[in-house]
C-alpha positions as CSV (number, residue, x, y, z in Angstrom):
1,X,-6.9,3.2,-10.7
2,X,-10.5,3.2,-10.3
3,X,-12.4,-0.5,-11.0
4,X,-14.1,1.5,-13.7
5,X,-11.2,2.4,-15.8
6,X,-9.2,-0.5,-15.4
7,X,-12.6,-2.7,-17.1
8,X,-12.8,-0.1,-20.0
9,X,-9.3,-0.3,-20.8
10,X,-8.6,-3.7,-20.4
11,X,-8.5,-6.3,-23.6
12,X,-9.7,-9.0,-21.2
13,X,-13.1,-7.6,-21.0
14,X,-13.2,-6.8,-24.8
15,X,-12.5,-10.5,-25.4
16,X,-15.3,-12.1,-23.4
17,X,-18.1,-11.7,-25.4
18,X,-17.0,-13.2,-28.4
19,X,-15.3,-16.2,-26.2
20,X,-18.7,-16.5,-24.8
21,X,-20.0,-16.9,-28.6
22,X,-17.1,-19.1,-29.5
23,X,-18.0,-21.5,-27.1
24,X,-21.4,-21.6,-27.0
25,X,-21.2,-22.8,-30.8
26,X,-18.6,-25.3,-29.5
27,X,-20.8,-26.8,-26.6
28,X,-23.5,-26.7,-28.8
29,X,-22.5,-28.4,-31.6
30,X,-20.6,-31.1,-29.1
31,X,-23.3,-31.9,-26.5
32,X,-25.9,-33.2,-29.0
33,X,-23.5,-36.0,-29.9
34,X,-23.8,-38.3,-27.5
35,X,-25.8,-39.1,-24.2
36,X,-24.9,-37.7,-21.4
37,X,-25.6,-39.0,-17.2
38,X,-27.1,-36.6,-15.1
39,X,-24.4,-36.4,-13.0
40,X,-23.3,-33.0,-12.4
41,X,-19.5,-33.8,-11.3
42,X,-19.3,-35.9,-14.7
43,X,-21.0,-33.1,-16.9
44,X,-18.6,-30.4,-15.3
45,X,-15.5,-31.8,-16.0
46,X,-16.6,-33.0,-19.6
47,X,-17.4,-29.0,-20.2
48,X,-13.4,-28.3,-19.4
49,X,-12.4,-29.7,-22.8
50,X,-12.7,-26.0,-23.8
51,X,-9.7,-24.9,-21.1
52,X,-7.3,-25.3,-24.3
53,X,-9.4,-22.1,-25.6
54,X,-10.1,-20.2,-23.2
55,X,-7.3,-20.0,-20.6
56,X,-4.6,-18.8,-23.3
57,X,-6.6,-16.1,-24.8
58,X,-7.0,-14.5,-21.1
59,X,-3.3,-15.1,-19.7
60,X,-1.9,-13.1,-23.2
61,X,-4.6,-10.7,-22.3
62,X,-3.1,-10.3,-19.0
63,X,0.6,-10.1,-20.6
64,X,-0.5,-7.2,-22.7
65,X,-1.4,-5.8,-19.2
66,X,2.1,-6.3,-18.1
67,X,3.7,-5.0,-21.2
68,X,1.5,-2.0,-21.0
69,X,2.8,-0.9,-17.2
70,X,6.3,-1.5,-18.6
71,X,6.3,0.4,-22.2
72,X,4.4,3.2,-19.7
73,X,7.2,3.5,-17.4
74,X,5.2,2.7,-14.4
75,X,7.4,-0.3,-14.0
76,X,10.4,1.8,-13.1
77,X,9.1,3.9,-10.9
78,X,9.3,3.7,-7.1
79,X,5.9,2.6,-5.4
80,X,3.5,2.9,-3.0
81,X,2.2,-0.5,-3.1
82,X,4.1,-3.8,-3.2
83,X,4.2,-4.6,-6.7
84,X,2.2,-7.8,-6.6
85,X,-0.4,-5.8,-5.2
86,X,-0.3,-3.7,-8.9
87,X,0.0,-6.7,-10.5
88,X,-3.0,-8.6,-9.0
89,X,-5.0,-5.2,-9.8
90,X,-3.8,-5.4,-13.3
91,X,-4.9,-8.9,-14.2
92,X,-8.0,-8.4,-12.1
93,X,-10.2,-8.1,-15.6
94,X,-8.5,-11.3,-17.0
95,X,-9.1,-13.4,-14.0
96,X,-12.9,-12.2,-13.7
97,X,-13.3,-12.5,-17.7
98,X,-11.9,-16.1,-17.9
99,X,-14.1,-17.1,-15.0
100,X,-16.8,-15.8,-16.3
101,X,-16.2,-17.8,-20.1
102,X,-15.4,-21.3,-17.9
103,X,-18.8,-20.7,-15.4
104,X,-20.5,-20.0,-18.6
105,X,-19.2,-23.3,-20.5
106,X,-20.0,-25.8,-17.3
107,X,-23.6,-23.7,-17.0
108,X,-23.9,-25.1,-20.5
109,X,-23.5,-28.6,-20.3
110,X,-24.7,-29.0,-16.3
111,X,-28.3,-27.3,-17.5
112,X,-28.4,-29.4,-21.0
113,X,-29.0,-32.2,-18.0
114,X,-31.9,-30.3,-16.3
115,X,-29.0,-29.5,-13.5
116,X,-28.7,-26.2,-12.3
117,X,-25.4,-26.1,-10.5
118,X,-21.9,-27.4,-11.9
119,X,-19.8,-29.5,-9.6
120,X,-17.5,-26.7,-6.9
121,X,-14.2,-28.9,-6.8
122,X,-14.1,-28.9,-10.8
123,X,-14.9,-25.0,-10.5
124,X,-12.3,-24.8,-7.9
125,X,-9.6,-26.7,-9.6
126,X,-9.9,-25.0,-13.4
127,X,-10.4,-21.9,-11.6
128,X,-6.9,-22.2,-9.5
129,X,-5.4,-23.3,-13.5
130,X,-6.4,-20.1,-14.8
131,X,-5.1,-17.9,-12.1
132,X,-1.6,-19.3,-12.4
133,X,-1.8,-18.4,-16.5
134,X,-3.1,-15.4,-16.0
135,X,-0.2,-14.3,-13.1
136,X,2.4,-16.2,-15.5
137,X,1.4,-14.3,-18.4
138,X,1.5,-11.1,-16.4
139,X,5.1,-11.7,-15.5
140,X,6.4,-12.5,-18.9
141,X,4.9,-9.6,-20.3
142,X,6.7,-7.3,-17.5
143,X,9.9,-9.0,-19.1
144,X,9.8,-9.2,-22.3
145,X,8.9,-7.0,-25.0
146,X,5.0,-6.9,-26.2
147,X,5.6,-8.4,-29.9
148,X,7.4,-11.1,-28.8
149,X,5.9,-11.4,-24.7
150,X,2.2,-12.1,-26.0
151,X,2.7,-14.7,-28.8
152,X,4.6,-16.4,-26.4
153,X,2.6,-16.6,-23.3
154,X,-0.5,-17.6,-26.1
155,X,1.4,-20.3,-27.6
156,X,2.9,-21.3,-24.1
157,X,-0.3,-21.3,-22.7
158,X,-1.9,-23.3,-25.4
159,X,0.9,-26.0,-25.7
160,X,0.6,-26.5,-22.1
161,X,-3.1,-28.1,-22.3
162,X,-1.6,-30.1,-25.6
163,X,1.8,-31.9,-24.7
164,X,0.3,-33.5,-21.9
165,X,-2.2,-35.2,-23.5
166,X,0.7,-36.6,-25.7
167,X,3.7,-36.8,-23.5
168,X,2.4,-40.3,-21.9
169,X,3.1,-38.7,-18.4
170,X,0.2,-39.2,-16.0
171,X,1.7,-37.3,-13.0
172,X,3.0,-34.5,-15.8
173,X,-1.7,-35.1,-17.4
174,X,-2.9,-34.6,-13.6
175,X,-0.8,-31.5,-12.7
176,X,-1.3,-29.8,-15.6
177,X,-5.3,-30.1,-15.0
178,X,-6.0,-31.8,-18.7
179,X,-6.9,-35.5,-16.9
180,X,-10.0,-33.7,-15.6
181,X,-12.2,-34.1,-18.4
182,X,-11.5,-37.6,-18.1
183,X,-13.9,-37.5,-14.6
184,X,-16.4,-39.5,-14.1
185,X,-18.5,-42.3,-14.1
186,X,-21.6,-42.2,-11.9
187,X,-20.1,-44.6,-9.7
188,X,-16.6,-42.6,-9.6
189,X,-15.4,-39.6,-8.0
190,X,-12.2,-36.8,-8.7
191,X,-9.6,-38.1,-7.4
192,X,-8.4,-35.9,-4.5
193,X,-4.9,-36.3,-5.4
194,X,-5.4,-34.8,-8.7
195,X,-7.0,-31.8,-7.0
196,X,-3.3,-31.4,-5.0
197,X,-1.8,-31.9,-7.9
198,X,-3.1,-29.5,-10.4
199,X,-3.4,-26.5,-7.0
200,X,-0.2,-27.2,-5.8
201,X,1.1,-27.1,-9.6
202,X,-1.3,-24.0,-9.9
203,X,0.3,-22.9,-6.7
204,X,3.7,-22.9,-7.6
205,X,3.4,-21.0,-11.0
206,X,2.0,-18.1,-9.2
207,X,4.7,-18.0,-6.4
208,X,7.0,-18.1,-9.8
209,X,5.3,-15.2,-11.3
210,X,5.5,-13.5,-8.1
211,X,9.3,-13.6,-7.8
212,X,9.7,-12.4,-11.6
213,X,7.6,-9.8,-10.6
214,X,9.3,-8.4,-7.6
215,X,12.8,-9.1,-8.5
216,X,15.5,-7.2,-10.4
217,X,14.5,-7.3,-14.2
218,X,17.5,-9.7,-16.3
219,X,18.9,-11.5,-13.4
220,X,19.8,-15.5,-13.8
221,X,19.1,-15.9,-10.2
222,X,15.3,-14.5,-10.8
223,X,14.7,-17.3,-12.6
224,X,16.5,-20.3,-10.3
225,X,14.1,-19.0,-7.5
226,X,11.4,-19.0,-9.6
227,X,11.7,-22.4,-10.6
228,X,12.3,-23.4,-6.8
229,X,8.4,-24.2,-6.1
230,X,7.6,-25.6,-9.8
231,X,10.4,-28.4,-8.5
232,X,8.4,-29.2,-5.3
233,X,5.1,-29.0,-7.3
234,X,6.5,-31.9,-9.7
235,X,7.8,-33.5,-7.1
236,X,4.6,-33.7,-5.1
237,X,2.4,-34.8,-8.5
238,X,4.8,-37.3,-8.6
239,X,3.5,-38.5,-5.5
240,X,0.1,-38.3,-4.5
241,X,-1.7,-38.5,-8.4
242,X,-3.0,-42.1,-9.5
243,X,-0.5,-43.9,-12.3
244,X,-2.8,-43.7,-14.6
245,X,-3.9,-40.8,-16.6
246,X,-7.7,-42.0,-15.1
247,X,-8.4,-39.3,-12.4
248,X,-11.0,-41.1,-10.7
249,X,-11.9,-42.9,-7.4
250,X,-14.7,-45.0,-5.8
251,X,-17.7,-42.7,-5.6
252,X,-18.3,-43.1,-1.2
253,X,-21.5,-42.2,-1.0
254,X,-24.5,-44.9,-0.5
255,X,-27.0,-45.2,-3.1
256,X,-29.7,-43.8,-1.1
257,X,-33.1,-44.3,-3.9
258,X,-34.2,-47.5,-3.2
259,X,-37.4,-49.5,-4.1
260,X,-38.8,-53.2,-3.0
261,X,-40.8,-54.9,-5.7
262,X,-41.5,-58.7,-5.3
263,X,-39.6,-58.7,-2.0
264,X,-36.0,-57.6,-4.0
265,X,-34.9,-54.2,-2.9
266,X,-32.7,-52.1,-5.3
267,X,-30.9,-49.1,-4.7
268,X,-29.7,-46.7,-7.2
269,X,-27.6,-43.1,-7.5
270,X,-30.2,-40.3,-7.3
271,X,-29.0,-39.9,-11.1
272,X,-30.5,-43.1,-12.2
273,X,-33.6,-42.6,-10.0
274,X,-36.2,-42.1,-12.8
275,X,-34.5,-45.6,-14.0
276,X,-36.0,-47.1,-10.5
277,X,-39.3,-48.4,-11.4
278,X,-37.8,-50.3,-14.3
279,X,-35.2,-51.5,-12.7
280,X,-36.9,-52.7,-9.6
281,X,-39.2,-54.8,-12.1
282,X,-36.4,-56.7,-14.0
283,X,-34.5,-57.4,-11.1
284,X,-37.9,-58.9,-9.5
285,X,-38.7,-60.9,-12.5
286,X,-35.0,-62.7,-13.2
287,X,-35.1,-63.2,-9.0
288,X,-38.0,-64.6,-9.2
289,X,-37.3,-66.8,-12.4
290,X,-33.7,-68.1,-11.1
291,X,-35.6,-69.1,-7.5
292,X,-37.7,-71.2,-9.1
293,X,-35.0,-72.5,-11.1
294,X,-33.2,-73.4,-7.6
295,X,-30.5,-70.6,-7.9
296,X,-29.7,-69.1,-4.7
297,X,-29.2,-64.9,-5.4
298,X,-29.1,-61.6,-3.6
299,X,-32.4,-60.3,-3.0
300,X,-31.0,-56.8,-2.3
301,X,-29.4,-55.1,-5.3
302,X,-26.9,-51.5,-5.2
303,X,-25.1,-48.8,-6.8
304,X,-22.0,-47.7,-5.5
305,X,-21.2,-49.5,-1.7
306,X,-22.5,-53.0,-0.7
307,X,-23.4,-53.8,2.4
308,X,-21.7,-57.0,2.7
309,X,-24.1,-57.7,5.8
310,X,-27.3,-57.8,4.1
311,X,-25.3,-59.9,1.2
312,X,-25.9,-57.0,-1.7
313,X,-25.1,-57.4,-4.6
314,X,-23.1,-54.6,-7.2
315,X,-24.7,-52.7,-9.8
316,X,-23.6,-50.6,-12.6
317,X,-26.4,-48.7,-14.5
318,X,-26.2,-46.1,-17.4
319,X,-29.1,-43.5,-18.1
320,X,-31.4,-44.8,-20.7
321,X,-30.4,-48.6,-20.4
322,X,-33.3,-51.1,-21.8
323,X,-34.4,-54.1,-19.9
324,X,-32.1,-56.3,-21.8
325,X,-29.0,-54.2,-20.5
326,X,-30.5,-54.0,-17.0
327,X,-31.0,-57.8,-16.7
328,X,-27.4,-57.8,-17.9
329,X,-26.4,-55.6,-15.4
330,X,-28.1,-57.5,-12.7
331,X,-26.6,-61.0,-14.0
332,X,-22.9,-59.1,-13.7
333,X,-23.9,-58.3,-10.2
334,X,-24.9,-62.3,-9.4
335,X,-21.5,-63.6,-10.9
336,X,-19.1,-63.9,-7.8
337,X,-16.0,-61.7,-8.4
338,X,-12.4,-62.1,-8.2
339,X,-11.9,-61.0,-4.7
340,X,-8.4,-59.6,-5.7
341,X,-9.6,-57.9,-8.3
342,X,-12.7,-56.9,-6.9
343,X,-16.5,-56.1,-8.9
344,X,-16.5,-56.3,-13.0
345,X,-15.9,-52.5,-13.7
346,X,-18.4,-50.6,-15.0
347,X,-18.7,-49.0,-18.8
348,X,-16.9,-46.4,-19.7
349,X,-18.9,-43.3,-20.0
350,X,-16.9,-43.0,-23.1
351,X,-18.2,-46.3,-24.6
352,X,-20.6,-47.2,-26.8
């Protein structure tokens, strides 16, 4: 079937203009809200709150495709090609129209920032999400009936970005991609054990859909294989994802925008870097004020890693932060820490 035809005749191309319209009104209605960093990993996975609408809508598009080659009798008959080679033609338009609705939707929110480009490993790991839908809704709809094969695999699909977020579950949160939005602070970064967790999950429900796909239609052992990789996907969530439903990590990187006013040197994210000036001055000013008052302090002030050699000292910013909050910030950094517990944490991105 030519590329052509297949577009024209498929509902998933119908369906994303008005998703695109749908959720522009949603990001724009939700972004003004609230202040957001420049931090394009942060502002990417905030935009994939709107998985929950858009990845159903394009795996029951791609069971109607199923449903169609069946009710058509091209299901029965012998073929040329392997059948997953059909089926990945067939759900071809849903893949490239939910991609096209979830760049859109990160595009939003990255360029509300001034950013131009959304964070790849969110991109990567939504995008593996809605492939496995897409392929599971394709293989349902090859097995059961349309009327009952596309309210299910919408409902399904739906319920699946839902229960997690209730279930109190943080392997069963990671795997099924829905901790994501929950990434980052400025000074955090996606864990990479969520990222195994929700491709090897994403993984194992197309190698599920795969086996409904080129097995005998109605058989019980269909199903056992097919649920043979979903166990090892669990298994493996289990394992490598954080125990809590927080899918962060220490953000590496150095802090590499750094400024020396009144012989006190600080060092911030290049997010924060039109906060430099301002914060250079504060932290020059309360040095200056607590070495005349005999305090001994850091003279060298950073985001993200200290250099324990040149006795830095941690700091934790937030875009638009006035000098009373800054000096705050600084005093947090002066305060010896727990050394079992480590730096006070920063402020939830979340909080007020």
């Amino acid at each position: 079937m030519r590329l052509r035809t297949l577009v024209l005749i498929a509902p998933a191309a119908w369906l994303v203009p008005p998703m695109l319209a749908i959720i522009w009104l949603y990001i724009a209605s939700s972004i003004t809200f609230e202040p957001r960093e420049p931090y394009s990993l942060y502002l990417t996975a905030r935009s994939m709150n709107v998985l929950g609408l858009i990845v159903p809508v394009f795996a029951a598009a791609a069971a109607w495709e199923g449903t169609r080659l069946v009710r058509g009798g091209v299901w029965q008959l012998a073929m040329v090609r392997h059948r997953v080679s059909v089926a990945a033609w067939s759900i071809l338009p849903a893949l490239a129209g939910g991609a096209v609705v979830i760049v859109t939707a990160a595009l939003l929110v990255v360029t509300s920032q001034g950013l131009l480009v959304p964070e790849p490993i969110v991109l990567l790991a939504v995008g593996s999400i809605l492939v496995a839908h897409v392929a599971a809704g394709f293989a349902i709809g090859t097995r059961l009936v349309r009327s009952i094969a596309i309210p299910l695999v919408l409902l399904a699909s739906f319920l699946s970005f839902v229960l997690p977020r209730v279930a109190g579950s943080a392997w069963l949160r990671h795997m099924s991609g829905t901790s994501i939005e929950l990434c980052c602070g400025t000074d955090q970064w996606l864990d990479t054990g969520v990222v195994v967790a929700v491709m090897g999950g994403s993984l194992a429900l197309v190698l599920a859909s795969a086996v409904l796909v080129t097995r005998h239609r109605g058989t019980r052992s269909d199903f056992a294989v097919a649920s043979l990789p979903l166990v090892v996907a669990v298994a493996v969530a289990m394992l490598v994802t954080p125990s809590t439903v927080k899918p962060t990590t220490p953000r590496l990187s150095v802090a590499d925008r750094c400024l020396v006013d009144g012989g006190v040197e600080v060092c911030l994210w290049p997010e924060h870097e039109p906060m430099l000036a301002d914060v250079a001055s504060v932290a020059s000013e309360a040095v200056a004020a607590w070495t005349a008052a005999g305090v001994t302090v850091p003279t060298v002030y950073r985001e993200g890693v200290v250099d324990s050699d040149d006795g830095s000292a941690h700091l934790y910013l937030r875009m638009g932060s006035g000098r009373e909050d800054i000096l705050a910030r600084i005093t947090d950094g002066v305060i010896p820490s727990d050394p079992e517990e480590g730096p006070t944490p920063p402020c939830s991105l979340d909080e007020p």
